[in-house]
DRENMAR-694380 format. One record per atom (N, C-alpha, C): residue in three letters; x, y, z. Coordinates in steps of 0.2 Angstrom, whole numbers, plus 5000, padded with zeros to 4 digits. Layout:
N
ALAXYZ...
END
This chain:
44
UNK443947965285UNK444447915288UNK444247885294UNK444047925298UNK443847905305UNK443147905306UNK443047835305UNK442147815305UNK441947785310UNK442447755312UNK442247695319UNK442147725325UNK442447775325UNK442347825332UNK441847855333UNK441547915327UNK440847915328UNK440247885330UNK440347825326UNK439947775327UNK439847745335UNK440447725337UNK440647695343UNK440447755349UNK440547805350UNK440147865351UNK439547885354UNK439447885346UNK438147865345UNK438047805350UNK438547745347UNK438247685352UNK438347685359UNK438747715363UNK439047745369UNK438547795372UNK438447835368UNK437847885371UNK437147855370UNK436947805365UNK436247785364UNK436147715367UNK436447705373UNK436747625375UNK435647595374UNK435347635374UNK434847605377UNK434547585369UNK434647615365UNK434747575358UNK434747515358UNK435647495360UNK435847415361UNK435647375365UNK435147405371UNK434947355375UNK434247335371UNK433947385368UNK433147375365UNK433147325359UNK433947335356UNK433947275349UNK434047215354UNK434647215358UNK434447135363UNK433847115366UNK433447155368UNK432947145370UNK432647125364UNK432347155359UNK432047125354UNK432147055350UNK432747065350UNK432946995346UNK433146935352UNK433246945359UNK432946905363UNK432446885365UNK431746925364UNK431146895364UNK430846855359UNK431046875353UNK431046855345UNK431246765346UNK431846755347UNK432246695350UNK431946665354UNK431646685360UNK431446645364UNK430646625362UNK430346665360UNK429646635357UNK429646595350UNK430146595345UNK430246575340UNK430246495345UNK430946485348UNK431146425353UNK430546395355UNK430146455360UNK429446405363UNK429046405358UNK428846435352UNK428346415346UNK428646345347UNK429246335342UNK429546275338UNK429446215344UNK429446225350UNK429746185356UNK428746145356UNK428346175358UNK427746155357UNK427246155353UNK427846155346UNK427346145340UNK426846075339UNK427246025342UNK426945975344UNK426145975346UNK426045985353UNK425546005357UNK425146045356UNK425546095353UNK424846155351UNK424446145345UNK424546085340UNK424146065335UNK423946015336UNK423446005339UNK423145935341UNK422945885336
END
């Protein structure tokens, strides 16, 4: 019955978890963005 709590819990104590996926998927995003952003330029 009580699944959110646990959960909520792991994420609480593993906070550096949730930092590592925003980190990853903020890097991901922002080089995707600068790929896309100088696709122009970088293919001569």
């Amino acid at each position: 019955m009580i699944v959110g709590t646990p959960l909520y819990e792991w994420m609480s104590h593993n906070f550096f978890v949730m930092a590592m996926i925003l980190g990853v998927i903020g890097v991901v995003g922002y080089y995707a963005f600068y790929s896309s952003r100088r696709k122009g330029r970088y293919r001569q």
